[in-house]
N, C-alpha and C positions, 0 to 999 in steps of 0.2 A: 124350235125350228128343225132340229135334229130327226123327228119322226116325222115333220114334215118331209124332210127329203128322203129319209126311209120310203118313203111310198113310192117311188120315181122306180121303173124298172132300168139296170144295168143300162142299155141303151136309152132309157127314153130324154129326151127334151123338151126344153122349157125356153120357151119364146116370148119377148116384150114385142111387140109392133112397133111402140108407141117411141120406144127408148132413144135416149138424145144418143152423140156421138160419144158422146163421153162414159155412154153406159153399156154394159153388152146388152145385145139384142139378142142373142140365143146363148144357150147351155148344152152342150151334149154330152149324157149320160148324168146316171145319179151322182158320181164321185163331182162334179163339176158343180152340181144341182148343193150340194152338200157344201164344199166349199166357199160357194156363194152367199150363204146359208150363216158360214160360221159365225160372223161376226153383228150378225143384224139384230139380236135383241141390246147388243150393246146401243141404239141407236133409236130401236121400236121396242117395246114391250107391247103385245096387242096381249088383247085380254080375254074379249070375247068375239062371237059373229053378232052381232045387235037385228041383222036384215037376213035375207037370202032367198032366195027366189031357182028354182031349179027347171030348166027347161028342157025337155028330151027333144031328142030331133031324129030323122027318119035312119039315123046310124043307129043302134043299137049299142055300142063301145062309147057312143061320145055324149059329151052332155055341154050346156052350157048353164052357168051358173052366175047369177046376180047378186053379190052382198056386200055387206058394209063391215067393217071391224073395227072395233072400240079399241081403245089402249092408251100408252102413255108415251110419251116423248121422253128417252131417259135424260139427254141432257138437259132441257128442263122442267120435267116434271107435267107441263104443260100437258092435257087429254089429247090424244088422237083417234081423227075418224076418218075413214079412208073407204070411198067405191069404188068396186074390183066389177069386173066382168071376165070369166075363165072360160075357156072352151078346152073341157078337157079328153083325153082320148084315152082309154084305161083297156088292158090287154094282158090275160091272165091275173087278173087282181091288181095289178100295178100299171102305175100312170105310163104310158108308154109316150102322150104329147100332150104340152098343156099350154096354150099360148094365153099370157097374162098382159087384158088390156088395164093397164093402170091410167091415173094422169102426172106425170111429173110433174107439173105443176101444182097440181092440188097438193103431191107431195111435200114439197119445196116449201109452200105455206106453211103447213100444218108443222115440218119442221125446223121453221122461225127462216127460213130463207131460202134459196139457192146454194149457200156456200153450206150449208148443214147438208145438203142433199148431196151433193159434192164431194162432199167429206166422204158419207155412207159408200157412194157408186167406186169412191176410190179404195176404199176398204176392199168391197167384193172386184174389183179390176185387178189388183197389184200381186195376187196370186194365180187368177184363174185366167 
């Protein structure tokens, strides 16, 4: 996840729509994007993209993007599959906006409940 947020320009931002109150809803800047970041393989391991579907639109900078990602639940061990849709906005080579529509809920499942999802959102809240 580390290079994942490598990619994020100095200013750019990363936006949930979807996200409860409990969760942030935006990031600003990579260092933010990064911190957010730290702690989430302890919680996902994703492994691969399994889908992905890529959509241009009449911005040339932006794109939107449809995929699925495989992986593992580390606490327990249990597969995780998870549908993303991204709208991302990219400016000099690096991501300058990326709003990530997830579902918390599907999350929440896939990570044996509410209170596992909880856990995660409080990991990436209690520093950033």
């Amino acid at each position: 996840m580390t290079g994942f947020a490598d990619l994020w320009a100095a200013d750019g931002v990363l936006e949930f729509p979807f996200a409860s109150a409990e969760y942030p809803s935006r990031l600003d800047g990579r260092d933010a994007v990064r911190e957010y970041l730290r702690d989430y393989n302890n919680y996902l391991a994703p492994e691969r993209v399994v889908a992905r579907e890529i959509h241009e639109v009449a911005d040339a900078d932006r794109v939107v993007a449809e995929f699925e990602v495989a992986g593992t639940i580390v606490a327990s061990g249990q597969p995780y599959r998870m549908r993303y849709i991204a709208v991302i906005t990219a400016k000099d080579g690096e991501i300058a906006h990326y709003r990530d529509y997830w579902s918390p809920l599907a999350a929440a499942e896939a990570m044996g409940g509410a209170g596992e999802l909880m856990s995660f959102a409080n990991s990436t809240t209690s520093t950033t």
